[in-house]
C-alpha positions in Angstrom: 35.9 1.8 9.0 37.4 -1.4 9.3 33.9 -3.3 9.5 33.0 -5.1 6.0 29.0 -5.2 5.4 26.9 -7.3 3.0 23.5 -5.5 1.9 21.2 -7.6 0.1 18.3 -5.9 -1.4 19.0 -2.9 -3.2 15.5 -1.5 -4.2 14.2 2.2 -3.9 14.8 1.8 0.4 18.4 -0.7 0.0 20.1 1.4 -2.3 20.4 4.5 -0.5 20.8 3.4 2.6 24.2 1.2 1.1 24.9 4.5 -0.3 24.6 6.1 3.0 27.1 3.5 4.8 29.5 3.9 1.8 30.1 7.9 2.5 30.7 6.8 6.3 33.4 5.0 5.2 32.6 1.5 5.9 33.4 -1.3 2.8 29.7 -2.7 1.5 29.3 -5.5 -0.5 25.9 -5.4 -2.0 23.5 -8.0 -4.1 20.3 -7.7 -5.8 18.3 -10.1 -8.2 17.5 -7.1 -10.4 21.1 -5.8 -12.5 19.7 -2.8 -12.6 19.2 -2.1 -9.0 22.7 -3.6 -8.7 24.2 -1.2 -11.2 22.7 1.9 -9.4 24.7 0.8 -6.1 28.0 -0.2 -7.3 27.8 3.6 -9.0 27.5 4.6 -5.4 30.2 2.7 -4.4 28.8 -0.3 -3.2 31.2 -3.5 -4.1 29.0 -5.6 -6.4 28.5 -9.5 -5.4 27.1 -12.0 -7.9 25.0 -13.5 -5.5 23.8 -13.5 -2.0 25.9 -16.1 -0.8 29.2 -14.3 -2.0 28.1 -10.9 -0.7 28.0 -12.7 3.1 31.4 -14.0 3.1 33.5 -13.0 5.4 31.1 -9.9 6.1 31.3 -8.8 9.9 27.5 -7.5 9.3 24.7 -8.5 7.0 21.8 -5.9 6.4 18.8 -7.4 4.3 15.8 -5.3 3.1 13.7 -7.1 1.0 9.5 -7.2 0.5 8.3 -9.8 2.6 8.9 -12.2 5.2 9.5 -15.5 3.1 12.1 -13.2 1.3 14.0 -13.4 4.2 13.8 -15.9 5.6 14.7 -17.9 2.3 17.7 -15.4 2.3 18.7 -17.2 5.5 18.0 -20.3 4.3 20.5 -20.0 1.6 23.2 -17.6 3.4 23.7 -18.7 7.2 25.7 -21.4 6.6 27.8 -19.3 4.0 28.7 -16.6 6.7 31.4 -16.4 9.8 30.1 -18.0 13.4 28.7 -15.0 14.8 28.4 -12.7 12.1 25.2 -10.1 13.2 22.8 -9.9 10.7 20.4 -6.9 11.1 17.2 -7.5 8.8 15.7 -4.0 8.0 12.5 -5.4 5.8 9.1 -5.1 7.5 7.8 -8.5 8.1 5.1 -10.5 10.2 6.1 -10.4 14.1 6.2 -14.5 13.6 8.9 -14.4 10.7 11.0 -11.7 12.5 11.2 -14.2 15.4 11.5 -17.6 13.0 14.6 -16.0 11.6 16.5 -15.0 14.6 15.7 -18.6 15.5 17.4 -19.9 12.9 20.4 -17.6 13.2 20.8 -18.0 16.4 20.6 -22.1 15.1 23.4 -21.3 12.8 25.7 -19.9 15.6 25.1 -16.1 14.1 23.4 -13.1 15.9 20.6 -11.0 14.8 18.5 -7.9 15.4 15.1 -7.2 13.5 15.3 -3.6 12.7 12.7 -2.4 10.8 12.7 1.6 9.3 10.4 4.4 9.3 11.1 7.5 7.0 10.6 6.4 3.4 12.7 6.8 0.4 13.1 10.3 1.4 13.9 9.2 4.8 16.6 7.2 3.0 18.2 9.5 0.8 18.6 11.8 3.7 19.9 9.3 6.7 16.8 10.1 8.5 15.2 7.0 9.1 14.4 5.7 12.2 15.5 2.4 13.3 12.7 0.1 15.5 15.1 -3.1 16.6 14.7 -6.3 18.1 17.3 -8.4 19.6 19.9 -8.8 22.6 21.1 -5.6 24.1 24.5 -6.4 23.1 23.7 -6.8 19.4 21.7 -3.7 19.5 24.8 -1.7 20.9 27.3 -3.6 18.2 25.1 -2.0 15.2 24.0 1.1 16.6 26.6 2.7 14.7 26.1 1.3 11.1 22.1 2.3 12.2 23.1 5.8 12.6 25.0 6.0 9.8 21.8 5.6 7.6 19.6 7.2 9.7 18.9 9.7 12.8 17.2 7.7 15.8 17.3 4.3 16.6 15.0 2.6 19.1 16.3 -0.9 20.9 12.4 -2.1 21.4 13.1 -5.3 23.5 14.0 -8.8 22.1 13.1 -10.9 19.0 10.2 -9.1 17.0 9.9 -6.2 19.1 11.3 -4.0 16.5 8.8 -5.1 13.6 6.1 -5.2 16.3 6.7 -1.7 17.0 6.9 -0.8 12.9 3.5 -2.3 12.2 1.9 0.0 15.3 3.8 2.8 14.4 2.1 2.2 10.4 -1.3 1.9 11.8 -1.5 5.0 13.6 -0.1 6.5 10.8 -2.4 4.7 8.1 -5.3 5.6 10.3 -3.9 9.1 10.6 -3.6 9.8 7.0 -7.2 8.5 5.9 -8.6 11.0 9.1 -7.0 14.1 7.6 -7.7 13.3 4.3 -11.3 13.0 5.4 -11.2 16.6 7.2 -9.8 18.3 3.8 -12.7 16.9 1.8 -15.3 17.7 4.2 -13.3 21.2 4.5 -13.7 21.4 0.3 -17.7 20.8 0.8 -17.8 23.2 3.4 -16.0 25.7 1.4 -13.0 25.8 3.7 -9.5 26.6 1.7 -6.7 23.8 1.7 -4.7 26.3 3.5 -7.5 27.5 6.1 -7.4 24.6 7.2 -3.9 23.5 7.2 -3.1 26.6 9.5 -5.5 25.7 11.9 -4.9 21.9 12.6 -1.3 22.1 12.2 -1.2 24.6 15.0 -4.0 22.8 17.2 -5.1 19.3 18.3 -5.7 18.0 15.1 -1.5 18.2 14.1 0.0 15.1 13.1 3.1 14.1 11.1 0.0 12.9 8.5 -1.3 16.9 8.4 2.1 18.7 8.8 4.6 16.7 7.0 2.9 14.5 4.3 -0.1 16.7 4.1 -2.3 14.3 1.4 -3.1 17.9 -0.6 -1.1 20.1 -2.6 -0.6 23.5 -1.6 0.2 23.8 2.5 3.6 21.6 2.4 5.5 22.2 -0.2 7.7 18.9 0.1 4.6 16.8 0.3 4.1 14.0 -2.5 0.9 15.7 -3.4 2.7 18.8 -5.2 4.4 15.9 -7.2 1.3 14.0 -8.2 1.6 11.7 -5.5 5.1 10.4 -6.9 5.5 7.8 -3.7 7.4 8.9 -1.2 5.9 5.7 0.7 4.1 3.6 -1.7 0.2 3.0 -1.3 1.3 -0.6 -1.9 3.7 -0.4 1.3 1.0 1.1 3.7 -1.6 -1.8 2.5 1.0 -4.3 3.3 2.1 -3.0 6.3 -1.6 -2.8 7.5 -2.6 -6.0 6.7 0.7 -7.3 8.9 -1.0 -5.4 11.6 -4.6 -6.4 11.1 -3.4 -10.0 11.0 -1.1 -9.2 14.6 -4.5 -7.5 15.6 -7.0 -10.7 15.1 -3.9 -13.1 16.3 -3.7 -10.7 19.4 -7.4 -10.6 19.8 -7.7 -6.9 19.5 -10.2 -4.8 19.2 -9.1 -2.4 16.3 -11.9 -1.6 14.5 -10.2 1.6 13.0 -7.2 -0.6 12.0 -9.3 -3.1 9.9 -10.8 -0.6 8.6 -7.8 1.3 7.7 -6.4 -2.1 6.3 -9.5 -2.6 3.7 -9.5 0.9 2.3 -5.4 1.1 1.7 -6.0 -2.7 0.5 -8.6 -1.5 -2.2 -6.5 1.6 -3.2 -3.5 -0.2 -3.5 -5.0 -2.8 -6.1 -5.7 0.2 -8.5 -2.6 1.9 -7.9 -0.3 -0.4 -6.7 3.2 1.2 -5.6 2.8 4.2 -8.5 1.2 6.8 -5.4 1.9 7.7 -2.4 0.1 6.5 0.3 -1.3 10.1 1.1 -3.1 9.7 -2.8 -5.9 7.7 -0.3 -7.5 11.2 -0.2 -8.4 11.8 -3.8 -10.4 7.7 -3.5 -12.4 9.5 0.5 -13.2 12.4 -2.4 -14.3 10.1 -5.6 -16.0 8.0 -3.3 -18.1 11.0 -1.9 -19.0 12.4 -5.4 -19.9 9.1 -6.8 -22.2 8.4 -3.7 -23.9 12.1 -3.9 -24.4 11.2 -7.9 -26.0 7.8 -6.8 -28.3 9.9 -4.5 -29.3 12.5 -7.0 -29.8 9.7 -9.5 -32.2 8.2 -7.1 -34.4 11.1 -6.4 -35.0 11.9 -10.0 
């Protein structure tokens, strides 16, 4: 490929997906505050930058995925002015609707181009180039990265203009927040009605209860082999990403002036789980707190009647 990228941010998501744009050929240029995280890349064959600002010139594409929107946009802040008129820069971090839009504000100030293009898929999704891409941006732009998109994952989604692509991340995580804490409630009440993990697995998965929650990340060991919970809940999508991608869409939700009493609620419980497990489990761990919460509640009752 003759295209030179710049990837800044090359964390557990970053790294592979620079790694994935090296095999299909095309010349990266990568940064990352961290030397290790650098390290990991440049053994993948990502060309290592000192900084930011270096990694950006003379790229013909800059892909950013970093933790939060002030992350990027004080990325833009210190690169825009560093890079070619026009460059495209495709942010892939998953950041408020509002920031998404401030920063293709201020490339757009700077004479550059810009998609918000958010992923779904996970480290796993990653590793594999099976994310999928959720973008925001001009038509044209969208078309011009489609490729480098592919390249890291399997679908991607042109969503409409500037935001649409996180707007459509942060739905996409609450149905799937909400999702996960409902089948992790089913398999709980299944264990106190003396249903088998795998009873009920094969009946949801085949009837209306199947979800991608259920019948790919099923939150108990046993029915999906691949599952984070037949690895101890080793994240495959960090408890701490699910709470902050909830609260992005609880905030969108009150802003919006939406009902989503589900998506509050979904927000509050991943917000308390992740403050005691931070990004060490999987989001699907939720289901062990439904079940400690249950026994510690029928031990309170007990200790009240005697």
């Amino acid at each position: 490929m003759s295209l030179t990228v710049a990837f800044v941010g090359l964390g557990h998501m970053g790294a592979p997906m620079a790694a994935n744009l090296v095999r299909a050929g095309y010349r990266v240029r990568g940064h990352d505050l961290v030397p290790e995280a650098l390290e990991s890349a440049v053994g993948a064959g990502v060309e290592p930058a000192a900084d930011a600002v270096s990694a950006v010139a003379d790229a013909d594409v800059v892909v950013s995925m970093l933790p939060a929107g002030r992350h990027v946009l004080g990325l833009y802040g210190t690169v825009l002015a560093a890079a070619r008129p026009g460059t495209l820069f495709v942010d892939c971090s998953t950041i408020d609707v509002a920031d998404a839009r401030t920063a293709h504000e201020r490339a757009a100030t700077a004479g550059m181009r810009s998609l918000d293009a958010p992923v779904s898929g996970g480290v796993v999704g990653a590793e594999a180039a099976t994310l999928t891409f959720m973008a925001g941006g001009g038509e044209a732009e969208f078309t011009e990265a489609r490729p480098l998109l592919e390249a890291m994952g399997r679908k991607a989604v042109h969503c409409g203009g500037a935001g649409a692509g996180q707007a459509a991340k942060i739905c996409n995580n609450m149905i799937l927040g909400v999702s996960m804490i409902a089948v992790s409630e089913a398999f709980v009440l299944g264990e106190r009605l003396g249903l088998s993990h795998q009873a009920l697995y094969d009946v949801a998965s085949t009837a209306s209860g199947q979800c991608w929650a259920l019948s790919v990340n099923c939150p108990v060991p046993g029915p999906v082999p691949g599952s984070p919970a037949n690895r101890d809940y080793r994240p495959g999508f960090a408890a701490s990403l699910m709470a902050k991608d909830l609260g992005l869409a609880a905030r969108a939700a009150r802003d919006s002036g939406v009902d989503s009493e589900l998506g509050l609620a979904a927000a509050r419980l991943y917000e308390e789980y992740a403050e005691r497990v931070g990004a060490t489990e999987d989001f699907s761990g939720i289901v062990r707190t439904i079940r400690d919460r249950g026994t510690r509640q029928e031990q309170e009752g007990e200790g009240e009647k005697r």
